[in-house]
C-alpha positions, 0 to 999 in steps of 0.5 A, a space after each residue: 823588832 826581835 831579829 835572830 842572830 843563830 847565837 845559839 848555833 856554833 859551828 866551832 868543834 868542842 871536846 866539852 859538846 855533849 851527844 844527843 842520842 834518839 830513841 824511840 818507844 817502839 825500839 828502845 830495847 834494840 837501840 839500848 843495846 848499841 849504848 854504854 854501860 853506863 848509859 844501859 845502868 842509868 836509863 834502867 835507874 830512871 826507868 826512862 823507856 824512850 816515850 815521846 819528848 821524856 830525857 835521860 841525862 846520863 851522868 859519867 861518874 855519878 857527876 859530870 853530864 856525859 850524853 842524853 838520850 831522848 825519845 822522838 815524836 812518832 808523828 813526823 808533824 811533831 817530830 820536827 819540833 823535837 829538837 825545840 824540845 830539847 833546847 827548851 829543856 836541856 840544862 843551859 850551860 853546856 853545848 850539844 850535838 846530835 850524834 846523827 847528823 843534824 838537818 838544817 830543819 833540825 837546826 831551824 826548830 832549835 832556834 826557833 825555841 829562842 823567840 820570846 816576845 815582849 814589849 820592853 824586853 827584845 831579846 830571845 830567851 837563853 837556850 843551850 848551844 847546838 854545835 853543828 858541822 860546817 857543811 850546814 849553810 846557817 846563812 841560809 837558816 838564819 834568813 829562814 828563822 829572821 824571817 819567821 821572827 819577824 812575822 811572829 812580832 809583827 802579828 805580836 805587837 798591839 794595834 796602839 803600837 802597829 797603825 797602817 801607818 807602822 806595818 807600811 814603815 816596816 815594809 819601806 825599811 825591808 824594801 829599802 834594805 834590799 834595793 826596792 823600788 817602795 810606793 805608798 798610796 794613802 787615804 783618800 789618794 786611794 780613791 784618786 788612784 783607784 782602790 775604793 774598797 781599801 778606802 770604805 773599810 779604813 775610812 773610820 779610823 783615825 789612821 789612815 788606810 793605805 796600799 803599799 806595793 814595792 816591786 823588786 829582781 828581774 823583770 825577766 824572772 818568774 813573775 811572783 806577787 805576793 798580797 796579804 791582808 793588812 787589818 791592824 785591828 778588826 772591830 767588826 765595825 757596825 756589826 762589832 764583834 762581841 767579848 773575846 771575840 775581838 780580843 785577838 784582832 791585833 793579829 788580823 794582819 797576819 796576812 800582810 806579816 806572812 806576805 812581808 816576812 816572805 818577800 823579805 826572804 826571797 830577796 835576802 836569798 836573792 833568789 831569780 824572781 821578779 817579785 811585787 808585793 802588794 799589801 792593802 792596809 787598813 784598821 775597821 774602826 768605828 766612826 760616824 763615817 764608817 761603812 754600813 750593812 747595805 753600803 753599794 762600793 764599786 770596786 778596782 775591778 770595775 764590780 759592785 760589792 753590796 756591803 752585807 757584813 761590815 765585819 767581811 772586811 778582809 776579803 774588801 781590801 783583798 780584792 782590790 789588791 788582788 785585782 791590781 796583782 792580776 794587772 800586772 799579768 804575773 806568772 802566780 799571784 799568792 795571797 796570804 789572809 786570816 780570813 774566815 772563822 769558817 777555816 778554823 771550824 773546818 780545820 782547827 787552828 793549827 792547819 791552814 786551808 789551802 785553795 787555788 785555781 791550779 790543779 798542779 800547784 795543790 799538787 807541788 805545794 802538798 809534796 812540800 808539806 811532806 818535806 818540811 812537815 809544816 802543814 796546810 790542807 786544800 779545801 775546793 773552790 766549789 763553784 756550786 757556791 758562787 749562787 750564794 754570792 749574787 746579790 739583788 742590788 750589786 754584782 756581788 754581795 761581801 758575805 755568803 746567803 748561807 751560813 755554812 761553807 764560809 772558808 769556800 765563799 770567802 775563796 770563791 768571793 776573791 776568785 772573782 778578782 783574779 779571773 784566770 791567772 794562777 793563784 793560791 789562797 792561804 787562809 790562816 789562823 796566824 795564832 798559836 792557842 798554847 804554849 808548845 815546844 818551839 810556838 809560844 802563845 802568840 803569833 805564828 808564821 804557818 806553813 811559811 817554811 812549805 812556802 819558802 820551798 815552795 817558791 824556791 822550787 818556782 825557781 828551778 824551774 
């Protein structure tokens, strides 16, 4: 597993550190004027003008590199990642500085341009130094960027090398790390224990499906669970995907890495929170006795679920997760899953739909977006929907009568094994489509940061 040691970052002062000085468009020529004149000659040479992520390395005497002037983003989404631009682009050999002081969120997107993911070479790829003053708390940025590096290689890794039985080994080695209390339940010990939806969907597999909880802090703190959605690879089942559709299935654990990545954050800040982490894991797979459309399972909350769609599988081993977190009365239950194809129609790849059945929470958690610029957007748990879910066999059916407004349905299936506890639902893509500054191809930790503040807010409370 790729860890982050913030080897990029020092904190030790030089005289050989190089200014990274902003600029933008709409203020070059006023900005121009409070430079050099060796700088004001240099960027009239290169006919550099300050447009979004262009770099002009000012030389001092014709040779030696003695400042950078670089442009800024204007959409602040974007601009967050300016400095992963600039530590993918700046010449390797030096140290640098910004000549504003730099945030821990600048500091962050640095580091970030680091991760590199393969197989048999576990190491970040090489990026300049960032020397940053000793106020900044790079502890804390390290948890931070640790955290996001695990989610990004969890989701990275093939299903042939992240089985049920891998993604519930890394949990135990975070919970034991940490001094938490780890339980596994596997197979068909789910039905002795009661968890029967977890065990109709991995049934098929030749990796057994598993729960995985570990409980960890005060149980007099803010009461917080966490549930991600753990399917190693989604085939579909019988209702089996087709072509590229399934190529990127590795990542439909993104869920459980999301969920994972932030319980191994909170406990590395050891922030006051009693924390439980719930993670149903399986791999829909098939097999002669995989579910079928039309399968009746009665599920942990006591409902029947009529299988429509044996590729809604996501929301199956959710609910019985979701139905133990509401158990356990927590003050919030989280749940974290790439859910529906309905999400990404509705709001791209890039932006994760955000539901919950509390007004406030929306609320806080869209104040954080504009303080970490790592965004989600809230769509409605629309009860005029919930029509669509009724089944004429079972108490509910897994997938929607209509077509449209999956990201909803889905929502709305789950809400109904939380009842009336406080909960947000986060339904992401968990995959960056192309390669930009600071998110390679790959897997991705979205809106984590805005979570992170988040439950960090929880606890001022």
């Amino acid at each position: 597993m790729i860890q982050s040691i913030i080897q990029f970052i020092t904190q030790q002062a030089t005289d050989a550190s190089i200014p990274l000085i902003a600029t933008c468009e709409n203020f070059f020529e006023k900005d121009k004027k409070g430079w050099t004149p060796e700088a004001q000659a240099w960027v009239q040479t290169t006919h550099f003008q300050g447009k979004p992520r262009t770099l002009c390395l000012v030389p001092k005497n014709g040779q030696q590199l003695s400042q950078v002037i670089y442009g800024v983003s204007t959409d602040p989404f974007e601009a967050f990642w300016d400095a992963a631009f600039l530590a993918s682009h700046l010449p390797s050999h030096h140290t640098y500085h910004f000549e504003s002081a730099a945030s821990q969120t600048t500091i962050m997107a640095w580091a970030l341009a680091s991760y590199y993911f393969h197989i048999d070479k576990n190491q970040p790829k090489a990026i300049p130094t960032l020397y940053v003053k000793d106020s900044i708390n790079l502890s804390a940025v390290k948890a931070t960027i640790d955290a996001i590096f695990l989610i990004r290689t969890l989701i990275n890794r093939p299903a042939n090398l992240l089985t049920p039985a891998d993604l519930a080994s890394q949990a135990q080695t975070i919970a034991k790390k940490n001094g938490a209390t780890f339980k596994e339940i596997i197979g068909d010990n789910l039905l002795k224990e009661n968890y029967p939806l977890i065990h109709t969907v991995g049934k098929a597999a030749t990796t057994p499906p598993r729960f995985v909880e570990i409980t960890w802090g005060d149980p007099k703190h803010f009461h917080l669970v966490l549930v991600g959605k753990g399917i190693t690879f989604d085939t579909g089942g019988l209702h089996i995907k087709t072509g590229h559709y399934m190529n990127l299935m590795k990542k439909d654990m993104g869920g459980a890495a999301h969920a994972l990545g932030l319980s191994a954050w909170i406990m590395d800040q050891k922030l006051p929170i009693h924390l439980t982490l719930c993670l149903p894991i399986a791999e829909n797979a098939i097999a002669g006795n995989a579910m079928r459309p039309g399968d009746i399972v009665r599920s942990r909350s006591g409902l029947s679920v009529a299988i429509e769609d044996t590729d809604a599988e996501g929301r199956l081993i959710l609910a019985d997760a979701l139905t133990r977190a509401a158990e356990l009365t927590p003050d919030l239950i989280i749940d974290f899953a790439t859910l529906t194809g309905a999400a990404r129609v509705a709001l791209g790849t890039d932006l994760p739909a955000l539901f919950t059945n509390r007004e406030a929470h929306q609320e806080t958690l869209m104040n954080v977006v504009k303080e970490t610029l790592d965004p989600l957007w809230p769509l409605p748990l629309w009860a005029g929907y919930k029509e669509s879910l009724k089944s004429p066999v079972a108490d509910l059916q897994n997938i929607s009568t209509s077509p449209q407004g999956g990201a909803i349905t889905a929502a709305l299936f789950l809400q109904k094994f939380v009842g009336t506890t406080p909960w947000i639902h986060m339904d992401m893509m968990a995959w960056n489509m192309h390669n930009r500054p600071g998110r390679p191809v790959g897997g991705d930790a979205q809106a984590f940061r805005t979570f992170c503040s988040f439950v960090e807010n929880i606890c001022s409370r």
